[in-house]
Every structure is written in C-alpha cells, then in structure tokens.
DRENDO-1510 file (C-alpha; in Angstrom, 1 decimal, always signed):
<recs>
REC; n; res; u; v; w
REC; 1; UNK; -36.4; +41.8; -50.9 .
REC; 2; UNK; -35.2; +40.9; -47.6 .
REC; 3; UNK; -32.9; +38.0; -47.1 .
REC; 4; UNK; -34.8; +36.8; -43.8 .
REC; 5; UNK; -37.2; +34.0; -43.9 .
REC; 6; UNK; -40.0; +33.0; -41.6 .
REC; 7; UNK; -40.3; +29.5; -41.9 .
REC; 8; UNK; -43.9; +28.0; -40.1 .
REC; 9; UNK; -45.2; +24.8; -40.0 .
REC; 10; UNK; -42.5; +23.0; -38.8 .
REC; 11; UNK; -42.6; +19.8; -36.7 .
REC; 12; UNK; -42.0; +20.2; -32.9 .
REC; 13; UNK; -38.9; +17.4; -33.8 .
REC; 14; UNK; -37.5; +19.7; -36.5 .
REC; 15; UNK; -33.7; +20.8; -35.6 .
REC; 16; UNK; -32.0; +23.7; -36.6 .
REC; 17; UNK; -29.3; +21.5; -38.8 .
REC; 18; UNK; -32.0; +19.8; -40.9 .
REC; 19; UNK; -33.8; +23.5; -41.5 .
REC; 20; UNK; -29.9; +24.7; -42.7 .
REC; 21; UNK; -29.9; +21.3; -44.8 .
REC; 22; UNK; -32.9; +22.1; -46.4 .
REC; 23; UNK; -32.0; +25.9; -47.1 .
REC; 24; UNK; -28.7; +25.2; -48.4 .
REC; 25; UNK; -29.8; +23.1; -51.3 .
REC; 26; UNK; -31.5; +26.6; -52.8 .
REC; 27; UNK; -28.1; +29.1; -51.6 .
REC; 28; UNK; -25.9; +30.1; -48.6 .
REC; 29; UNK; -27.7; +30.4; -45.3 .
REC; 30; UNK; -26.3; +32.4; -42.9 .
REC; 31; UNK; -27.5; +31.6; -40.0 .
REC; 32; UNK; -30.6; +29.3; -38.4 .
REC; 33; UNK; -33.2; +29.9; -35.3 .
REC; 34; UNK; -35.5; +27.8; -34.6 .
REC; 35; UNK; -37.5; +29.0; -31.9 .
REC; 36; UNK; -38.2; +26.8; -29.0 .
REC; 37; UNK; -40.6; +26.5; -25.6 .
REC; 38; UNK; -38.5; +28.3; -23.1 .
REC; 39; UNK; -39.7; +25.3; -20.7 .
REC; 40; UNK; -40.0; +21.9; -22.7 .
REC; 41; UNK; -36.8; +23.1; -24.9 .
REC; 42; UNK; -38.6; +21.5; -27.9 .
REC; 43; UNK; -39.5; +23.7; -31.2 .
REC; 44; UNK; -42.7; +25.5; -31.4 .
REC; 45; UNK; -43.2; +24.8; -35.0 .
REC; 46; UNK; -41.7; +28.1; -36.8 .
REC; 47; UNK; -38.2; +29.6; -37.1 .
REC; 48; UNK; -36.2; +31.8; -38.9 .
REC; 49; UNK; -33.7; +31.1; -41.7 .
REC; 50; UNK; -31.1; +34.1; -43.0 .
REC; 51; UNK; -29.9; +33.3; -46.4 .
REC; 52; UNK; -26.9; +35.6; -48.4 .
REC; 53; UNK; -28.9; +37.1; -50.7 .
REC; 54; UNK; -32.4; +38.6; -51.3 .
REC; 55; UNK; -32.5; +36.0; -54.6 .
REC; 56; UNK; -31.7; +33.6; -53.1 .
REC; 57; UNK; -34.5; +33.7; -50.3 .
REC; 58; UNK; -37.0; +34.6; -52.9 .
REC; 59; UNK; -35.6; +31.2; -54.4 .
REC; 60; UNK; -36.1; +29.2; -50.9 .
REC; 61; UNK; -39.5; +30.9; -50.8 .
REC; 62; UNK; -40.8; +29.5; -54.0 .
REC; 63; UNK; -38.8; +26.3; -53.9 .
REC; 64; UNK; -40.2; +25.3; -50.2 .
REC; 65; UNK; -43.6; +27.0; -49.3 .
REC; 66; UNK; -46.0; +24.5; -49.2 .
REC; 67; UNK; -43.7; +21.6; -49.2 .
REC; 68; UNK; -44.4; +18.4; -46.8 .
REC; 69; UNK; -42.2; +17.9; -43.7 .
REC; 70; UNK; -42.3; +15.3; -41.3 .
REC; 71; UNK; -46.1; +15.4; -43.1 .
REC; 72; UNK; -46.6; +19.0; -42.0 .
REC; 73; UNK; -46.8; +21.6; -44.8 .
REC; 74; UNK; -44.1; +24.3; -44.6 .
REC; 75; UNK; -44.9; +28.3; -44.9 .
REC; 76; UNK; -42.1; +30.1; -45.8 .
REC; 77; UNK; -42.2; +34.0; -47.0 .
REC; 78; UNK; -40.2; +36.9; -45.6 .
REC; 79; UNK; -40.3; +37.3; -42.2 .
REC; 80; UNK; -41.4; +40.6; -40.9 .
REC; 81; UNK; -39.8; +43.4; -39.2 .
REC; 82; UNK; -40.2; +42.4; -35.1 .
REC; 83; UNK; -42.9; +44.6; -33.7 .
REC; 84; UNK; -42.0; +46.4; -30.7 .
REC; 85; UNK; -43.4; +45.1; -27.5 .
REC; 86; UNK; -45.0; +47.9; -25.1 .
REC; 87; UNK; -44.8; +47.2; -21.4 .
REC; 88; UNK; -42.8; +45.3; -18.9 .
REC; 89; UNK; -42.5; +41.8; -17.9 .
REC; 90; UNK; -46.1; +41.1; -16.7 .
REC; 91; UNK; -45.5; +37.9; -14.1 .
REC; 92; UNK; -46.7; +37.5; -10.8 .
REC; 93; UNK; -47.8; +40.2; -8.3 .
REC; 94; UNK; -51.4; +40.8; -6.8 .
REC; 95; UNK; -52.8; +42.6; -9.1 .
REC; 96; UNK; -55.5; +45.1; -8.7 .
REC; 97; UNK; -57.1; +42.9; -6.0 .
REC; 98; UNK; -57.9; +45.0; -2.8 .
REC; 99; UNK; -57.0; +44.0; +0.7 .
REC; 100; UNK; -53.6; +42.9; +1.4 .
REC; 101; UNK; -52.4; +41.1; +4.8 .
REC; 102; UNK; -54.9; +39.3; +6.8 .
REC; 103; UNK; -58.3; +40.1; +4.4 .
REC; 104; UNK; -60.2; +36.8; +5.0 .
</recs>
C-alpha cells in the first residue's frame, strides 16, 4: 500500500496544521497539502496527507474515513497516481472564430 492519502470532504476553513494534527494521532506524517483556489487562497475541500509508512496510512484510512469535521464527513483512501494532463495552457485567444480586425 501507498503511504499517500487523499483526504476529501474537508471544510473550506480546514488548515494544513489541523489536517497534520489529526494525522499524527494515527503515525508520522510527512508532509501536508491542502489544495487551495489559486484566486480566493481558501481550501477547496480535499488535500493530500503523506504519512511514514504504508501501515500507518492504512491505519489513518480506517481510523478517519467517514469521520465528522467542522460537520462535514471526511473521505480518506489512497490517493491515486496524478494522471497526466494532454495539452497546453488553454486561456485566452480567439479561438476558431473567423474574421479578425475590423469584421463588424
């Protein structure tokens, strides 16, 4: 088993300390990410928690998933390998609209 948690159903308040609080009552966590709006700064209500040992997350993972925090009820199982993204960064541009320079 991996040693890589996904952790969902957070609340937008939740902080990386208190999700390493949490963890550290079940074994060593090594590291914390709680990932966060890249404009409003505040959590989107899942993270990631890294602990030392595959036990140890399998531990977490039946000590915490489907737990109450904040009155939201936590999912936590091993995260999945990241899938690879295909293209670039979309943003902006025109498009496939025709015309161009003075079309009106």
């Amino acid at each position: 088993m991996s040693n890589k948690l996904y952790v969902g159903g957070l609340p937008y308040s939740a902080t990386e300390e208190q999700l390493r609080e949490i963890f550290a009552a079940h074994g060593t966590v090594e590291s914390v990410k709680v990932i966060t709006d890249k404009f409003t700064g505040r959590s989107r209500g899942f993270g990631f928690v890294e602990m030392s040992s595959g036990g140890e997350a399998q531990k977490a993972i039946q000590a915490l998933n489907g737990t109450q925090l904040d009155e939201r009820t936590l999912v936590v199982n091993e995260a999945r390998p990241q899938e690879r993204r295909e293209g670039g960064g979309g943003g902006g541009g025109r498009g496939n609209r025709s015309g161009g320079r003075n079309r009106w």
